[in-house]
C-alpha positions in Angstrom: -36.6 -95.6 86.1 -38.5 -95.7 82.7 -38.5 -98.9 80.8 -36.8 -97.2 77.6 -33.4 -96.2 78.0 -31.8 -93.5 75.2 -28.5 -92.4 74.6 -27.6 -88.8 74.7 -27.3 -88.4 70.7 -30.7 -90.3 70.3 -32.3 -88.0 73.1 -31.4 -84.9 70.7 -33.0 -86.1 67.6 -36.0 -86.7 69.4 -35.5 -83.4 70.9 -35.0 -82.0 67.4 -38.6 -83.9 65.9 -40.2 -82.3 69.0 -39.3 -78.6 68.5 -42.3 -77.9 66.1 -44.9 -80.2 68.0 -47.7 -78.3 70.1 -48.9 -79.6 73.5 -51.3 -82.3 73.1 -52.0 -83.1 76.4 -52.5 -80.4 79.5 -51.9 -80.7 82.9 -54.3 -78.7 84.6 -54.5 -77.9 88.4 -55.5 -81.1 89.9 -52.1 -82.5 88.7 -51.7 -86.1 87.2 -55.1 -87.7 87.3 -55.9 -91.1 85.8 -57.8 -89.3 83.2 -54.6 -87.3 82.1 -52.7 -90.8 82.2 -55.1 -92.2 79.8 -55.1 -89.2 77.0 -51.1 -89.0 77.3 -51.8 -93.2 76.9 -53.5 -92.9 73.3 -51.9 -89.6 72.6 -48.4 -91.6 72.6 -49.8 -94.6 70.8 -51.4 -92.0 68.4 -48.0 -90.1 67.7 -45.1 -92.0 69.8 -43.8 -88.5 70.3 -46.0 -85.9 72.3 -45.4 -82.5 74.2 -47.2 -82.3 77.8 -48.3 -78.5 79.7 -48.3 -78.4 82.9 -50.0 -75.8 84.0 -48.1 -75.5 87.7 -45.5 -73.2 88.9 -43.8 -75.5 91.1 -40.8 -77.4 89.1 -40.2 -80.0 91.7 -44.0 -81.2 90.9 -43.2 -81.2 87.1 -40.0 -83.2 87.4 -41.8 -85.8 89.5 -45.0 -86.0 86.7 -42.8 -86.4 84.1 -41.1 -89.3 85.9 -44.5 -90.5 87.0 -45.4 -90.5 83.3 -42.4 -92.2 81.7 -42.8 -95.0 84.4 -46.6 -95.5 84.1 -46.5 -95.2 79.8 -43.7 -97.3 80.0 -42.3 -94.1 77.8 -39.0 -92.1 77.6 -38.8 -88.9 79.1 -37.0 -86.7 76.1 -37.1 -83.1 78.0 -38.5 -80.7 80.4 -38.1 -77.1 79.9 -40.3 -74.4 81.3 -43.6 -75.9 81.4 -43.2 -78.3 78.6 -42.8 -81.9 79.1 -41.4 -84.4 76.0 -42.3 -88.5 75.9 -41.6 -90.7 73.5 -42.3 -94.4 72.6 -41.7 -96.0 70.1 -45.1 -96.3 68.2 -46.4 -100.2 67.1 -46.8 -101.1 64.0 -50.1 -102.2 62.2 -50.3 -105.4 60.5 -52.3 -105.2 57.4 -54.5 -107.5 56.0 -53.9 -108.1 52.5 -56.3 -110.5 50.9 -54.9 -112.0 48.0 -57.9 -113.0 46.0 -59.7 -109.9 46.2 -60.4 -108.1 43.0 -60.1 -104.9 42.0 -63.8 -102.9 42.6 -65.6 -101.1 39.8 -64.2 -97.4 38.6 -65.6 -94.8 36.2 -63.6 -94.2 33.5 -64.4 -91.4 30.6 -63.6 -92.4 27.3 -63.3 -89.2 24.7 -64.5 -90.4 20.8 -62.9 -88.1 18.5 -65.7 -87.0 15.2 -64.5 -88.3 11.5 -65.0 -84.2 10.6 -62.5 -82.5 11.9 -64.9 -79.4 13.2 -67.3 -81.3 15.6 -66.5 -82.2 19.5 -65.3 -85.4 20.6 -68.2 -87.1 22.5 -67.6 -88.0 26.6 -68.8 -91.2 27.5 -68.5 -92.4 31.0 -67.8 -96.2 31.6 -67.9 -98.0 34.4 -65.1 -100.9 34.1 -65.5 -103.7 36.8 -62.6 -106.0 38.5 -62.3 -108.4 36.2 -62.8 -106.0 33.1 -60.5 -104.4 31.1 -60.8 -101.1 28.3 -59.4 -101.7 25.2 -57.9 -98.9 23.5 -60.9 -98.2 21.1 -62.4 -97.4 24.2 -64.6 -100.4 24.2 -65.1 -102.8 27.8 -63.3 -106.0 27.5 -62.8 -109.3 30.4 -59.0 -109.3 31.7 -57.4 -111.7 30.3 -56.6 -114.9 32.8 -53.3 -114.9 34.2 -50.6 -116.8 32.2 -49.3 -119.6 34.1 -46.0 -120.2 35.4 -43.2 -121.6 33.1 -41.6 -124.8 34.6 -38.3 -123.1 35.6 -40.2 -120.6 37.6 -42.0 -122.7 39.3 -39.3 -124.7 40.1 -37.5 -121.6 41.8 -40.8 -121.0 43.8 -40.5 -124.3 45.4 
């Protein structure tokens, strides 16, 4: 038996998310082979739901690979019809870094100077602002300001 165990109604919606998927993985005609295994393996953890083809006539062989598969991937079988076989595992989440006391990096901005005379083209000059700068709005490159620090009541409630 596979580890993950679905109800019927939670079976469908996979079902459902599946309908418009294409094959990822193929089965060809030396049947499950370890290399197979690993491609369904980082196809799953890729998508968490992926469509198999088997290319074998015999329906008995495809029932068994599917169950081979959900037992190996620790996956749930969703469906087999025809020569389509569904998985699906729940995929893991990422844990992203965030580093608090990184700056923004540099960025090109273009800053458009209108003429005094009304018939002349603005002129385009291209800036390039830094992390810890800011543009003003006459267009001209500024520090940021320092952050302003906590009132006492607010950092009483972060305590």
């Amino acid at each position: 038996m596979p580890a993950i165990q679905l109800t019927p109604a939670q079976r469908k919606v996979h079902r459902a998310d599946a309908h418009h998927l294409d094959p990822i993985v193929m089965i060809g005609g030396d049947g499950l082979t370890p290399a197979v295994t690993k491609e369904a393996e980082a196809a799953l953890k890729a998508h968490g739901l992926i469509k198999v083809r088997v290319f074998s006539d015999d329906r008995a062989a495809r029932e068994a690979m599917l169950a081979t598969l959900a037992d190996e991937l620790d996956a749930a079988p969703i469906q087999h019809i025809g020569k389509l076989l569904v998985l699906w595992r729940p995929k893991v989440e990422k844990v992203k870094e965030v580093d608090e006391n990184r700056m923004p990096g540099p960025r090109d901005v273009k800053v458009l100077k209108y003429s005094k005379r009304g018939g002349q083209r603005p002129e385009i000059k291209t800036l390039r602002v830094l992390g810890n700068q800011r543009l003003t709005p006459g267009g001209t490159i500024k520090r940021a300001k320092p952050p302003r620090p906590l009132s006492a009541k607010k950092r009483n409630q972060a305590d």
